[in-house]
Structure formats: C-alpha cells, structure tokens
C-alpha positions in Angstrom: 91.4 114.9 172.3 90.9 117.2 169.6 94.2 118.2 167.8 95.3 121.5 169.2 98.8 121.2 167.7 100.4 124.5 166.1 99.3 124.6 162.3 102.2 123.7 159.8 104.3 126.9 158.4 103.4 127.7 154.8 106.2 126.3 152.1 107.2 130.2 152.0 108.5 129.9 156.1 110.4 127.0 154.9 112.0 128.8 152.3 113.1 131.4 155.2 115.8 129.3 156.1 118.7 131.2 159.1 121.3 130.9 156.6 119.3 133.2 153.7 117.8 135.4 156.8 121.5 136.6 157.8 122.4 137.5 154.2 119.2 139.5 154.2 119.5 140.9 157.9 122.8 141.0 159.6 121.4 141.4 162.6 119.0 138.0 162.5 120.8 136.3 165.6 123.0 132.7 164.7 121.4 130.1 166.7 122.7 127.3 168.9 122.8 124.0 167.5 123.2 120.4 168.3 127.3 121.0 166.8 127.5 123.4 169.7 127.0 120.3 172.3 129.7 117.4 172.0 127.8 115.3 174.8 124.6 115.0 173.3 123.1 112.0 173.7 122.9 109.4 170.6 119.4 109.7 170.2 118.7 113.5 170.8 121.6 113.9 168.4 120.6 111.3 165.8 116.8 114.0 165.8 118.8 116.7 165.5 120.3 115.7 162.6 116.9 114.6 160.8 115.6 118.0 161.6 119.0 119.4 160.2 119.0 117.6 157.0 116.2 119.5 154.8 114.2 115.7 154.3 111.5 116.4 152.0 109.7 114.7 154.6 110.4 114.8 158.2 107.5 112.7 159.7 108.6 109.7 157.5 112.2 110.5 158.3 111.4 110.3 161.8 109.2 107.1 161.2 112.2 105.4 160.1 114.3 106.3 162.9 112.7 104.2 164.9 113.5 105.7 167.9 111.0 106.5 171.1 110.9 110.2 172.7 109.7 111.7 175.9 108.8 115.3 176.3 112.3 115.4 177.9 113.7 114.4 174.5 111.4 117.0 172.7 112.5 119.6 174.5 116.5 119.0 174.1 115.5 118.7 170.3 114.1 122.0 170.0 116.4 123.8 172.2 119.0 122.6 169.8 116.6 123.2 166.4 115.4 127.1 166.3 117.4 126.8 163.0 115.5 124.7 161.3 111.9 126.2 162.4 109.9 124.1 159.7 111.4 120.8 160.7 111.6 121.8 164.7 107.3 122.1 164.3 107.0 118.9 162.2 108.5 117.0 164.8 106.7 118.7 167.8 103.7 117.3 165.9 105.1 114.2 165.0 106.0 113.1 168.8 102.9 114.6 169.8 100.6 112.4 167.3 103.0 108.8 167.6 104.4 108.8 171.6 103.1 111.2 173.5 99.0 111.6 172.9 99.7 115.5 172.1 100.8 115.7 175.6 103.7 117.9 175.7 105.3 119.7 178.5 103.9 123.4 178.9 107.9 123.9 177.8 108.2 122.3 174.8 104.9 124.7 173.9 107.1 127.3 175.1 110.4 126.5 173.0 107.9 126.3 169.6 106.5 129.9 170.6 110.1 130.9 170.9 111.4 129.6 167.9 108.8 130.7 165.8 109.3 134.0 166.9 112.9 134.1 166.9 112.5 133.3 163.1 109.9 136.4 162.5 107.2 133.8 162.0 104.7 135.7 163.7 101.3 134.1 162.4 102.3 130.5 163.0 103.6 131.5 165.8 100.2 133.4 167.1 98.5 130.1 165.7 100.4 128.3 168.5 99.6 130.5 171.4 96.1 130.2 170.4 96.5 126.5 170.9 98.3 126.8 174.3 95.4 128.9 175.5 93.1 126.6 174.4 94.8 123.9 176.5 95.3 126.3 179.2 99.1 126.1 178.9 99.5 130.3 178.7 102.1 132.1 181.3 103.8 135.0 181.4 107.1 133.0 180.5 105.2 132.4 177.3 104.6 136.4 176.8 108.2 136.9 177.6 109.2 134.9 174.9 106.9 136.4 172.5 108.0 140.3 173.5 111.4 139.6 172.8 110.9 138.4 169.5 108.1 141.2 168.9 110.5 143.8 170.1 114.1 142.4 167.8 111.4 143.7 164.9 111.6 146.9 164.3 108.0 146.4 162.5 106.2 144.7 165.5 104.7 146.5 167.9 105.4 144.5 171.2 102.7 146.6 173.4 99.8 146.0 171.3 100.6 142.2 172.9 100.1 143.5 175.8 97.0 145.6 175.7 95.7 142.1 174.0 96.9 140.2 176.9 93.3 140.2 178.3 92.6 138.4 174.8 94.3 135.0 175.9 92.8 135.3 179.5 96.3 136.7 180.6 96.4 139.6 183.4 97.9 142.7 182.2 99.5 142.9 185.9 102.8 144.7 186.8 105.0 142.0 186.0 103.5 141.4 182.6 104.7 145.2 181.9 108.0 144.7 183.4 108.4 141.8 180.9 107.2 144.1 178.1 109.7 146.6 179.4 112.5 144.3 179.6 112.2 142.9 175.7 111.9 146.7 174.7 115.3 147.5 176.8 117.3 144.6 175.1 116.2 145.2 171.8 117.1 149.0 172.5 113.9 150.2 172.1 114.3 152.4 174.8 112.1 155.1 173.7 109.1 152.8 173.1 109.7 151.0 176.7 109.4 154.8 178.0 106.0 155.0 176.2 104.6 151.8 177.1 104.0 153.0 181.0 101.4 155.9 180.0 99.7 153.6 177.7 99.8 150.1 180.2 98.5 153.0 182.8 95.7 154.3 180.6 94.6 151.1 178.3 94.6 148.2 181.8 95.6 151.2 185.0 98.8 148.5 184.8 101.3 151.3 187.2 104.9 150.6 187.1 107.0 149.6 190.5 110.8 149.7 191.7 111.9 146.9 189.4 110.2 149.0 186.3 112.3 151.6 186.6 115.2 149.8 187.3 114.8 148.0 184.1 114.1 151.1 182.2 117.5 152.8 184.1 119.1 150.0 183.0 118.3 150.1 179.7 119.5 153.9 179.9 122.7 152.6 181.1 122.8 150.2 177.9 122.3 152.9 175.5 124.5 155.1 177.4 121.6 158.0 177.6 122.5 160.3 180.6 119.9 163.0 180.0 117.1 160.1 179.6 118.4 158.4 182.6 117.9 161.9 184.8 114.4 162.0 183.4 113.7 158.4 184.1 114.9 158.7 187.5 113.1 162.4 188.4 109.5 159.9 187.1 110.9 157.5 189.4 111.1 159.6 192.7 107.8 161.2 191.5 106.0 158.2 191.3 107.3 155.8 193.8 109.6 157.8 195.8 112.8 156.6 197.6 113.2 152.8 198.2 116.5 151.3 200.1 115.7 148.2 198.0 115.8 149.2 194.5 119.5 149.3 194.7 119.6 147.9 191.0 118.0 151.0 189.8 120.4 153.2 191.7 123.7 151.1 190.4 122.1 152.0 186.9 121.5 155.3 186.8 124.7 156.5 188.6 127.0 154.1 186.6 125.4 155.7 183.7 126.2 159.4 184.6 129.8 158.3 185.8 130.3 156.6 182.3 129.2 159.3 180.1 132.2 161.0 179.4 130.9 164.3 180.5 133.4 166.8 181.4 131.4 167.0 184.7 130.2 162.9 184.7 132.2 162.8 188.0 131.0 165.7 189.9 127.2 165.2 188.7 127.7 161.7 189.8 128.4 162.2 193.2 126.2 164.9 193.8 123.3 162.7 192.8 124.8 159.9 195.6 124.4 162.8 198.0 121.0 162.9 197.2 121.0 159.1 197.8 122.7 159.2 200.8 120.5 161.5 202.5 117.3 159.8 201.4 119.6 156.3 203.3 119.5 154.7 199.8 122.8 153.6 197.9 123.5 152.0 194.6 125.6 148.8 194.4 128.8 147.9 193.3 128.3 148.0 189.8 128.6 151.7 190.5 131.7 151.5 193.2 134.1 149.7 190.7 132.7 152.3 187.6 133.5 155.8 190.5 137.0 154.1 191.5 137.9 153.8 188.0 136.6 157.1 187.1 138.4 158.6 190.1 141.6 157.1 188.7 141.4 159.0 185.6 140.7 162.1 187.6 143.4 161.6 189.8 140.9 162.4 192.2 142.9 160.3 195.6 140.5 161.7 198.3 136.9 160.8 197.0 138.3 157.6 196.1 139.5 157.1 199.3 136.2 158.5 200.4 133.7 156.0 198.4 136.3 153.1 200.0 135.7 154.3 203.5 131.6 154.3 202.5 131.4 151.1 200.4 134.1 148.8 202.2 135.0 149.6 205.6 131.2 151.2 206.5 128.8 148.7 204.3 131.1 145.8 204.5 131.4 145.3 200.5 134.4 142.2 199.7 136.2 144.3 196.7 137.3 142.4 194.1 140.8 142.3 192.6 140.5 145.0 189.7 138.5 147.3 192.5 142.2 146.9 194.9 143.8 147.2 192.0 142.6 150.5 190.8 143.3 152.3 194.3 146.6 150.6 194.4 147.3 152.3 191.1 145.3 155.4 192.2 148.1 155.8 195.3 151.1 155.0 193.8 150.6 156.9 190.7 149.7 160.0 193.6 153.1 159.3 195.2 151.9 157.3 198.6 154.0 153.8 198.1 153.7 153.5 202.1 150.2 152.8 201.8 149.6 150.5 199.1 151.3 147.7 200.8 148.5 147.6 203.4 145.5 147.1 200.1 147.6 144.0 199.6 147.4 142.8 203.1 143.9 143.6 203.2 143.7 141.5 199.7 144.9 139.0 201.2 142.6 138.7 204.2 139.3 139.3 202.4 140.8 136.1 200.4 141.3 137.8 197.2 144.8 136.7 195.7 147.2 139.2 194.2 148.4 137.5 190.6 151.6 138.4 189.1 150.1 141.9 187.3 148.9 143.2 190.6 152.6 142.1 192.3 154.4 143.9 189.6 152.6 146.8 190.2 153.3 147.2 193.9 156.4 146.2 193.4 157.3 148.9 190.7 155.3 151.8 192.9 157.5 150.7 195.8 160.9 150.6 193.7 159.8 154.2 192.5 159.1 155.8 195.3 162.2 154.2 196.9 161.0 152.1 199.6 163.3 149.5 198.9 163.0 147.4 202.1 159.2 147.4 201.8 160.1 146.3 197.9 162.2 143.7 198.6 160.2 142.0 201.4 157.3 142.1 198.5 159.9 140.4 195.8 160.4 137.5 198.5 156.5 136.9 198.9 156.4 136.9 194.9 158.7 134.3 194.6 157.7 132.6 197.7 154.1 132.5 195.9 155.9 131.4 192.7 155.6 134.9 190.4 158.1 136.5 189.2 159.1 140.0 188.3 158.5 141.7 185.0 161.3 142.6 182.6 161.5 146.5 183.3 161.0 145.9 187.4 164.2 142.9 186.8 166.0 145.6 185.4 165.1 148.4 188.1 164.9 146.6 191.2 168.4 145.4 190.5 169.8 148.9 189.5 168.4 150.0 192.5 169.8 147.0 195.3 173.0 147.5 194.1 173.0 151.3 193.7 172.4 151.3 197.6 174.7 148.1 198.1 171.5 145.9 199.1 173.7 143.0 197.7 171.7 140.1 199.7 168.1 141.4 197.7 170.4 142.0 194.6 171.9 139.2 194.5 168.8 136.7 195.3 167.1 139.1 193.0 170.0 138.0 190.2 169.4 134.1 191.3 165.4 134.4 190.8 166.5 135.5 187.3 168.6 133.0 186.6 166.4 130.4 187.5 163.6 131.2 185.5 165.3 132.7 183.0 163.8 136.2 183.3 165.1 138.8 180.6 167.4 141.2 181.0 170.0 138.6 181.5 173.0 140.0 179.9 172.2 143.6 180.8 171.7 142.5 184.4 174.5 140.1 184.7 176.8 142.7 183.9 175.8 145.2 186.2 175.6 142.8 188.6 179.5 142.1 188.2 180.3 145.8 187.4 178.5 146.3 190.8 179.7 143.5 192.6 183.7 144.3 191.8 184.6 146.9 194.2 182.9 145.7 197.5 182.9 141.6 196.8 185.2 141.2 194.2 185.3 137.2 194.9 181.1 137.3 194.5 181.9 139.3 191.4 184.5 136.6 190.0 182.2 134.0 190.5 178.9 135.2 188.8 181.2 136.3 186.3 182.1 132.7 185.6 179.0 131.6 186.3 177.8 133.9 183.4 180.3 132.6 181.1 179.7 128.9 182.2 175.6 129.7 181.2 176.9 131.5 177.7 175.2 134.5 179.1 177.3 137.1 177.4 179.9 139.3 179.4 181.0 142.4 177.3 184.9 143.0 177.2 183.9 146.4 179.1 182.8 144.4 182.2 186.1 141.8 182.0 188.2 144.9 181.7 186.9 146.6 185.0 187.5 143.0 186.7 191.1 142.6 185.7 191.9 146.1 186.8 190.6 144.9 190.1 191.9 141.9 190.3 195.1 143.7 189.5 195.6 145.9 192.4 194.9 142.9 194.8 197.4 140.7 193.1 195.1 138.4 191.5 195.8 138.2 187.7 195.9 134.7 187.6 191.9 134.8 188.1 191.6 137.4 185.2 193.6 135.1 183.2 191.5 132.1 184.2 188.0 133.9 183.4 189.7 135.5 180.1 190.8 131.7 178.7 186.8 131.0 179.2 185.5 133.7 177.9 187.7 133.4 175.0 186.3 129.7 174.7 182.9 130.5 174.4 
C-alpha cells in the first residue's frame, strides 16, 4: 500500500520540546506520562522510556528493543507520549512499517492528531489528517481533537476548520458545530463560540439546536457572564423556543445568574424560574444546591423551603448531603431547632448518611435553642454510630445537662468523653464535680477520684467545694482520702 504515514516533524518541532514550551507559555498544559501509571505493563513501559529518552535515533532504538507491538500497544504508548511529540510520530511510523503493515487503529490516527496539536504543531499535524482522509479514517472525534487544540491558540482560528470541513469530505452538520462550540467554550473563547453560529448558518446553513445553546450557557456559566448568559438565552427562546429536555441549558444559565454576586442575583434568578415554570420547563440540580446555598446567605427560610417543596418532595430529586446540610443550617441559624431533626430522619431514609460535621451541627442548633431532650436523644445516635461531639458542643451540652440537672445525659455525656479522650477534660470534669456535689455528692466523690486516678487535673477550687460538702454530712474522712491523692499526683 502506498505509505500514507504522517510526514516526520522538522528538526525545529523537535527542538519544541514541553519542558522549553512551559518556560515560554505558562499556560502550555503538563502532560500525562508513563510516571503517572505504576501498572504499566513491562513492555509498553520499556517504549515509553525509548520515546522518553531523546535517542538520536528512535527507529534503531526501537530495532533493538526487540519487542513486538499491536495497535493495542501503540495506542497505550501514545496516550502516555504527547510529551515527546517527535519521538511519539517516529514510533507510530516505526510499528506501522515493521509489525503492523501501516495498519493502525483509526485511534492511534486519532492520539497522533491529538498530540500534534496539543503541541501547537499544526502543519504536521494537518499533514496527518490529510493522510487519515486519504485512508478514509476521518470522524468527527478526529475534528474534536483538532478544535480543541485550534481553539487553546489564541492565533488559530478554530472555525475556518470548520467552514473547511467539506474539504476532507466531512459534513459541516449540527454536531460538527457543537463540537466547534464546545472547544471554543473550554478554551474561553466564548465570544468567538457566540460568532461561530451566524457564520456556520451563513457559510454551510449549519443551525444550532438545544444542546448548542446549552453548551454556549455553559460556557457563560464558566466565565461567570450574566448579561451574556441573558442574551444567549433570549437567542435561545427565539430560535428554538422552550424544550422540557434541555434541562442542561436551564441548570446553566440560572446557576449563572444566582452565582453572580449581584445585589439582585437571587431575585432575578427566580423570576427567570417563573418564566420556566410556566413554560413546564425546569433546570436541574446543579441550580437547586447553587439557590439553597444562595438562600442561606440571604437568610431567605421560605423560598428555600419553597425550592425544597418543588425540587424534592414534587420532582422526586435524592438531595445530597451538603444540599440537607444547607437547609439544616438555613433553620437553625433562623431559630426552628424542632424542625431540623426531621432533615436528618429524611437523610437517613433517602440513604444519605449524616457524618460527624452534619451531627455536630444539629446537635449544637438543638443545644441552642434548648431542646435538650431532642439533643440528647441525637448525642446517643452519634455515639451509637460511633461520632463524637466537637470540643465547644462537649463543653455546652454538658453546661447545659447539668444546668437543668439532666445528670443521666450529663453524665454519659462525661463517660463518652472520657473514653475517647475528647477535650475539654479538665474544664468539664470539674464542672461535672462542682455540679454533681450538691444533688449526688457520692457520684461527685467518685468522678472526682476517678479524675485524679486519670491525672486529669482537679483545681483546689473544685476540692474545696467538696470538703465543705462532705463536711456538713459528716464525711471528712472522704475529703481527707481524695486530698492524700490529689496531693500524690
């Protein structure tokens, strides 16, 4: 067959080597290589390293390998060689000539388009798509690749590619121009994506659907654009009206009004998911955990509780555990401890697990809004699920038993502590005894020996409230047992 392999780079491509490209350009991406995968195999690793090592040259490097490849093998090499661009096409052209009759896999054809491109090597890497045409090897995945390196250069003009698709036999179709689209939005090159629907409409009568304009939107979200995003979306009802199924587009554009930090991101927000609502369209849940966090900041309870109703209990989304979490926080913080309890039932039951974070926070909403049985029957499923309390909840929720003379959740409370060693021991133990001393003055002895047996320091205020207890009941022999210890350790 006649040889249709990519043309060798010029001596000046070899020169352009990733290392010297990031010194020049910052922004010239650091590729994957076969040090990033511990569990290559021997021989794939073995060709990586050839192509890695800067051999003068690689085709008699190779030769003395010895090794035999597949196109499986050629593909794992390149994946793992865009760093070495030279090298990675030498041995595309070595297996092709010595194993595999210049029969590679339409991805291997792919991979060299890729890395060229990725390397700014734009004519060798035209050179090759000639050649895949030629052997009738061209797809859109093979455009794809070569937008998104057109489109990381500022200097290349990814649409000319496409208005030349017809050039390589390629159809200049809707899905060619949402791939174009796509590269443009990643490289944020939003503006030119924008520009390239008039001139796809006008050069091939290419129009845009849903999933254009969702890609566009998104790329609005990415550049954080509201006033673009309105414009976008106004084209988009123009042109293709409402569609229930372009939900993407939807999440986009309201997630980027809600996050643009607009005095009125909130209120414009939800007016355009009126607009939505009545046309029986809806965005996704991208949006819902972006409006519950912006309601949070609002303090805005009811159209939180509002978009839950809609989203969860109506549409039937699972929330996650940062979307419970936020209206757990959003009606605590707005004084309704009663509630919150049930978002950790419902947790439960949709099979999303509280961790220790979201535990500490109902806990600490309960203990401050005083609803100390519902707190303490939440402290027993913590432990019982094996998390524990945080320092400054320790420190309150015992304060707070023993302040209303709970002394069974006080005291289990004080034996969870223990246990697990969870700070503030001393300040704790003491008020535990200090506490303890005028109700259970035997329960008080004892953790304060206890204490004193652990070296967990009792201050000489706390053994001089127990001996004037002890005292009145007669007891001074107890005193003067706990003071020897104390004096001990």
């Amino acid at each position: 067959m006649p040889d249709q392999r990519p043309k060798r780079p010029s001596d000046s491509v070899a020169a352009a080597s990733p290392a010297a490209k990031r010194a020049r350009d910052p922004s010239a991406p650091a590729f994957p290589t076969y040090r990033d995968a511990p569990d290559l195999p021997p021989k794939i690793r073995l060709l990586c390293e050839i192509l890695a090592s800067s051999a003068p040259d690689v085709d008699a490097a190779l030769d003395d390998a010895d090794v035999r490849v597949t196109s499986s093998d050629v593909e794992q090499v390149l994946r793992f060689s865009y760093a070495h661009p030279r090298a990675a096409v030498a041995f595309f052209r070595w297996a092709g000539h010595r194993h595999l009759r210049h029969q590679h896999s339409p991805y291997s054809w792919n991979l060299v388009v890729d890395l060229l491109g990725k390397n700014r090597l734009f004519e060798p890497m035209w050179d090759t798509v000639s050649s895949m045409r030629t052997q009738g090897l061209l797809s859109l995945a093979t455009f794809a690749s070569v937008f998104s390196s057109l489109a990381a250069n500022p200097a290349s003009s990814p649409l000319r590619a496409f208005v030349e698709l017809s050039m390589y036999g390629m159809d200049r179709d809707t899905p060619a121009l949402n791939s174009l689209l796509s590269a443009l939005c990643r490289a944020s090159r939003l503006d030119d994506a924008r520009a390239a629907i008039p001139v796809a409409r006008a050069e091939a009568g290419t129009r845009p659907d849903a999933d254009s304009y969702a890609i566009l939107l998104e790329g609005c979200e990415a550049a954080g654009d509201p006033h673009v995003a309105r414009e976008v979306f106004d084209e988009m009802r123009h042109v293709i009206g409402f569609d229930p199924a372009n939900v993407p587009a939807y999440d986009s554009f309201l997630t980027t009004l809600i996050s643009s930090g607009s005095s009125t991101a909130l209120m414009d927000a939800m007016d355009y998911l009126a607009i939505l609502h009545r046309q029986r369209c809806s965005p996704g849940e991208k949006f819902f955990r972006a409006a519950l966090a912006a309601h949070l900041k609002a303090r805005e309870l009811r159209g939180a509780v509002v978009l839950w109703n809609d989203f969860v209990v109506r549409r039937g989304l699972i929330p996650d555990k940062e979307m419970y979490s936020t209206m757990i926080m959003l009606q605590g913080t707005l004084g309704h401890p009663e509630v919150i309890v049930e978002y950790l039932d419902e947790m439960t039951f949709d099979g999303v697990f509280p961790d220790a974070d979201t535990y500490n926070m109902v806990f600490q909403f309960l203990l401050k809004g005083r609803k100390l049985r519902e707190a303490s029957a939440i402290f027993s499923e913590m432990v019982k699920n094996e998390f524990w309390p945080n320092e400054a909840n320790c420190s309150l929720a015992l304060r707070m038993f023993l302040d209303t003379r709970d002394w069974d959740s006080g005291i289990k409370l004080w034996k969870c502590m223990l246990e697990n060693g969870l700070p503030p021991l001393e300040e704790s133990g003491n008020m535990l005894v200090s506490k303890l001393k005028d109700e259970r003055l035997p329960e008080a002895c004892k953790y304060a020996e206890d204490m004193i047996d652990r070296r967990i320091k009792l201050s000489s205020s706390t053994m001089s409230k127990l001996k004037q207890c002890l005292m009145k009941v007669y007891k001074g022999h107890i005193h003067d047992h706990l003071l020897r210890k104390w004096k001990a350790h």
